[in-house]
N, C-alpha and C positions, 0 to 999 in steps of 0.2 A: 504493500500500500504506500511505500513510504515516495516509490515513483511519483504518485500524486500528488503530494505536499506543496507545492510551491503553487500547481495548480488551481487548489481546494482553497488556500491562503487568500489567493487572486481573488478568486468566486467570490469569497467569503469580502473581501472589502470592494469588491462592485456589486455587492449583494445589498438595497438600500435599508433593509430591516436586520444586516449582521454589518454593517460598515461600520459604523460607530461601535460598538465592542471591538471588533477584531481591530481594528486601529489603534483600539487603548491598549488592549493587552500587546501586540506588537511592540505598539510604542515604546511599554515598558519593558520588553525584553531585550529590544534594540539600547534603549539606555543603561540597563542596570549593565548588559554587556559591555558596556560603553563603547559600542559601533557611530551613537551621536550624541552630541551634548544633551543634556536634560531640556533647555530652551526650544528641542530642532521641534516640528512640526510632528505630530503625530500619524499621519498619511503619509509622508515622507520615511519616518522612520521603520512603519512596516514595510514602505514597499526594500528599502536596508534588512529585514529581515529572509523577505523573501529574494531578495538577491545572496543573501551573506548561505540560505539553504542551498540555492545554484551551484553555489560555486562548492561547500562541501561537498555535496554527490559528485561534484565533477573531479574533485582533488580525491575522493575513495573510490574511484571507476564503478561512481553508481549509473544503473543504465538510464539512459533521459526521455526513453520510448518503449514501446510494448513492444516492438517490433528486434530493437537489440537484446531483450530479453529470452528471444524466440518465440514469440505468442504469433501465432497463423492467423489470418482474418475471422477463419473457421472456426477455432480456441475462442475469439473475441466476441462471436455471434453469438457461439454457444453460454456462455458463459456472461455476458453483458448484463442480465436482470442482475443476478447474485450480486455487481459491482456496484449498481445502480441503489441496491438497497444497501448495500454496505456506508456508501455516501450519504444516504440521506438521514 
């Protein structure tokens, strides 16, 4: 699941009834991290959250698609509700 992460993040702060949480909680993660000053802007600081995830999966050759993982279109059809309910 963890492939989805950066994505669900996204969702979740152009999502207009989860933006304002997910932005606050980022924001404090991105600061207590100290990736930005305490002052930076809070929508700014998650989108540093979900940048700063990017780049760990990239520096642990986490895979960035279903597709380098080996998942078939077939695997994806079959198996699509399960994920769908997994997310929601």
């Amino acid at each position: 699941m963890g492939i989805f992460l950066p994505y669900v993040l996204q969702y979740s702060l152009n999502n207009p009834d989860e933006a304002d949480k997910t932005e606050d909680l980022l924001g404090k993660v991105a600061k207590q991290l100290g990736w930005v000053n305490w002052d930076e802007d809070n929508k700014k600081s998650a989108d540093i959250v979900i940048k700063k995830v990017k780049e760990l999966q990239k520096e642990v050759g986490f895979s960035f698609n279903l597709k380098e993982l080996g998942t078939t279109k077939e695997d994806y059809d079959k198996h699509i509700d399960v994920l769908v309910n997994l997310c929601v």
